[in-house]
N, C-alpha and C positions, 0 to 999 in steps of 0.2 A: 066286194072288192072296192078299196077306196079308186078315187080318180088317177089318185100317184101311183098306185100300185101299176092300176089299167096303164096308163104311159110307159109307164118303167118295160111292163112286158111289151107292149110294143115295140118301143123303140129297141130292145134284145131282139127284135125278129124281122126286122127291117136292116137292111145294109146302108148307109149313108157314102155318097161320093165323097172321097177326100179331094179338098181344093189346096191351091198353092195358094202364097200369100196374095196375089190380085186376084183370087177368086176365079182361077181356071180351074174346070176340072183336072184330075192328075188321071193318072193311068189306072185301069178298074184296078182295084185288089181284088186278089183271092178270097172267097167268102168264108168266114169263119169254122163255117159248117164242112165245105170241102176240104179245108186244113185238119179238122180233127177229124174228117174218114180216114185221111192221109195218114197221119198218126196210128188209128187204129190198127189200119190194115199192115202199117209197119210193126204194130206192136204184136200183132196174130204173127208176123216172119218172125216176130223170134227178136230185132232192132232194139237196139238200147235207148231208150229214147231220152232217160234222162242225163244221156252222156254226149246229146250232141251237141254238135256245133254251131255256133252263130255267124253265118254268113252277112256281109254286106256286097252287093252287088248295084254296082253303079256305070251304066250304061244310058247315050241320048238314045239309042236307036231300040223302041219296044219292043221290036219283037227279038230279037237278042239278049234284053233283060230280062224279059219274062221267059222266055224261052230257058236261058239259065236258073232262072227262079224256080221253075217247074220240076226241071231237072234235079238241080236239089234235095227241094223239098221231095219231093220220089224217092231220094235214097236217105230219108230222117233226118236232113239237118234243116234250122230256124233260118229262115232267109229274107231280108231286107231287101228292097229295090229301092235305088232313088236312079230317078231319072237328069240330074245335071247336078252339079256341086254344092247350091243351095241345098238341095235337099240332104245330101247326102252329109256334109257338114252337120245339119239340125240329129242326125240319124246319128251320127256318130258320139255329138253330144247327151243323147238321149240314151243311147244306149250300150249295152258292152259288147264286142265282135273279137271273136280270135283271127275271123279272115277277111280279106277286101278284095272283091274282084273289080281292080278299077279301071276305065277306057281313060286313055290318054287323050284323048280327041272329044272333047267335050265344049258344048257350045258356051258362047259368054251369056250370061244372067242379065236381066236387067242392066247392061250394058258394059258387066264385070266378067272379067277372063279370068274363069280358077280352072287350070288343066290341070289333069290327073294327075301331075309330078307335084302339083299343089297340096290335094287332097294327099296323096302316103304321106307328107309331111303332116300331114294337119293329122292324120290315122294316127301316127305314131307320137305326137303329143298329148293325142289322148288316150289310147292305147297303145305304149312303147312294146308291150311284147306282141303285137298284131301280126300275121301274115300274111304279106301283101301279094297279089297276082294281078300285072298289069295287062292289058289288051290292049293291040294297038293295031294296027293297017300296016303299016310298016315296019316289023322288026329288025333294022339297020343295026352298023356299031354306034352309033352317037346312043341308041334307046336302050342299047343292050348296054352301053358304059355306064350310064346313067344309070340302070337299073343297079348295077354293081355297085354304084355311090350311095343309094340310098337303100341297100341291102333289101331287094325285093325277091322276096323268095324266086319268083317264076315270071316271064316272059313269053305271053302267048298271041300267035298272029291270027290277025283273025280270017276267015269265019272261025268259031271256036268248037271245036269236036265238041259234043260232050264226056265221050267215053275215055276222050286223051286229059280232058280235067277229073274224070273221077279217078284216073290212074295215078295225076300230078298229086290228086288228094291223097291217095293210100301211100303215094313212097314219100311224102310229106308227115305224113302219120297225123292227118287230120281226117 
């Protein structure tokens, strides 16, 4: 086995930390390997798996992002995490999402303020037909009017059920 091969396999069998761009670590991802038991064991239920759906979930606080992430992925759909705007922007350009579960309460970046009313906008120039579901702390009339303007499917307060989002998902037909 040449020396390229030998690397090549290893670096398949090793996880590498993803960093943001100064070079912090980001939040662990899910290892490759537990994603496609996930898959499997969805695909022994019976799960359509090549009918699902590409989730973007963007949340500052981890254990509400992954928490939703997990959740998800549990019931067969592809699920993104970004942890603050920057990333979530790069995710969006990168990739294609039918949904967005985004916090409105998001910290500023490198010294830049992009709130979630930022991000649907930015969702929907990249993907106009997206479906957005915002998370907020407070769901007043000002966030609820708001939501109305910029046609966001759903408004949910947080902490966030999960069982009241897998419900939102099916009368959604997502």
């Amino acid at each position: 086995m040449s020396n390229a091969r030998r690397l090549a396999s290893f670096m398949n069998t090793i996880q590498l930390a993803r960093r943001d761009s100064i070079g912090r670590p980001n939040a662990p991802a899910i290892s490759r390997s537990r994603t496609a038991a996930t898959r499997q064991r969805l695909q022994r239920r019976g799960s359509a798996i090549a009918a699902q759906k590409s989730i973007l979930v963007v949340d500052d606080h981890r254990h509400s992002r992954e928490g939703l992430r997990e959740s998800l992925l549990g019931e067969g759909y592809q699920v993104e995490a970004a942890a603050d705007g920057w990333q979530a922007i790069k995710k969006v350009k990168e990739g294609r999402f039918e949904v967005a579960i985004i916090d409105l309460d998001l910290p500023p970046v490198h010294g830049v303020d992009i709130s979630g009313w930022d991000l649907v906008r930015i969702c929907r120039a990249f993907h106009p037909a997206i479906t957005v579901i915002v998370v907020s702390a407070e769901a007043g009339q000002a966030v609820m009017a708001r939501a109305e303007e910029l046609k966001v499917a759903k408004v949910l307060e947080k902490p966030i059920d999960p069982t009241q989002l897998k419900a939102i998902f099916r009368t959604l037909n997502l």
